[in-house]
N, C-alpha and C positions, 0 to 999 in steps of 0.2 A: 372695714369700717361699716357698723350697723348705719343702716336708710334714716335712719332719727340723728345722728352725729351729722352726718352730709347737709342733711336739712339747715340743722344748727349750724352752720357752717355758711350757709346762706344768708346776705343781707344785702341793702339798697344798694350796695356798689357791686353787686354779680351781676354779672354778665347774662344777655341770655343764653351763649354757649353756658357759661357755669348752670345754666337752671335744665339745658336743653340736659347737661350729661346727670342732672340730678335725675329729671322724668323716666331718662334711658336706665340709670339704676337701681329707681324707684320699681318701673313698671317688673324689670326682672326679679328685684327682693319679694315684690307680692305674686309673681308668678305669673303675671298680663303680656309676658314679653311674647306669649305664642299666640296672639290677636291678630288675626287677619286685619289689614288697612281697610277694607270694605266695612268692619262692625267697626274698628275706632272711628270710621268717617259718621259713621250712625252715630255710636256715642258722641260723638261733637254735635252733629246736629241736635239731636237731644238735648245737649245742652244750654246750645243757643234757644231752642224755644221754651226752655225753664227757665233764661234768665230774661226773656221775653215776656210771659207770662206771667211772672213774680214783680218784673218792673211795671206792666201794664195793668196789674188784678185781671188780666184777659184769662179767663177758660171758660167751660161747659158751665162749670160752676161759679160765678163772678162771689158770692157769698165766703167761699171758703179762704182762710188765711193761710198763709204760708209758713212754715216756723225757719225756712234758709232763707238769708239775705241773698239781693241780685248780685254781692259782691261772688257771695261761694257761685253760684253758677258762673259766675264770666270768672273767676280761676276756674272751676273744672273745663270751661272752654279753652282756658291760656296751656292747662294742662295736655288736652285731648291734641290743640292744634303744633305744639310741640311734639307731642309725639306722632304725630303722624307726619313731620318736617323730620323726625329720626327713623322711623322708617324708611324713608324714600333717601336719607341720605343729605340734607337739606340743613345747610348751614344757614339759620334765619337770619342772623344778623348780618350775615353776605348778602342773603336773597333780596331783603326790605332795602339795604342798602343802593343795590344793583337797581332795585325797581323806582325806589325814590330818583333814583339818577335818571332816569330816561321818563319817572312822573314831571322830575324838574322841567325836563327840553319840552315836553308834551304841552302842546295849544289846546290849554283849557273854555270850550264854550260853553 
């Protein structure tokens, strides 16, 4: 199945394993699948401080416009942080699960 069908195939009721194993057959179709975790963790961070920047008008340049909305950057982050949860092996929707469980018991001051 071509990366555009899978896509298509994608809607508000997928799962984020469904999106985890789209990223995992996306990044292989475009050929990103031989990305060291150290540059995808860069490219994340990058991303986060473009959708920082784009959301704040904060840079060097406060003058300049943007032509991407904060939305495309926090998906390139939803994207970058998925795949670096399939690299490592990292079922999120277990992980957030797991964590929200022991957020719940946790004494918040």
């Amino acid at each position: 199945m071509e990366i555009k069908e899978e896509l298509e195939l994608l809607n508000e009721n997928s799962t984020i394993a469904d999106i985890q194993k789209y990223i995992k057959d996306m990044k292989k179709a475009r050929k990103f699948d031989g990305v060291t975790i150290e540059r995808e963790m860069m490219l994340f961070i990058e991303e986060i401080g473009e959708a920082i920047r784009k959301n704040t008008n904060g840079s060097l340049n406060v003058n300049k416009k943007y032509d991407e909305s904060v939305e495309e950057e926090l998906a390139d982050c939803f994207i970058y942080l998925l795949s670096i949860a399939n690299m490592n092996h990292v079922d999120m929707f277990k992980a957030f699960k797991e964590k929200e469980e022991k957020n719940c018991n946790r004494i918040w001051k």
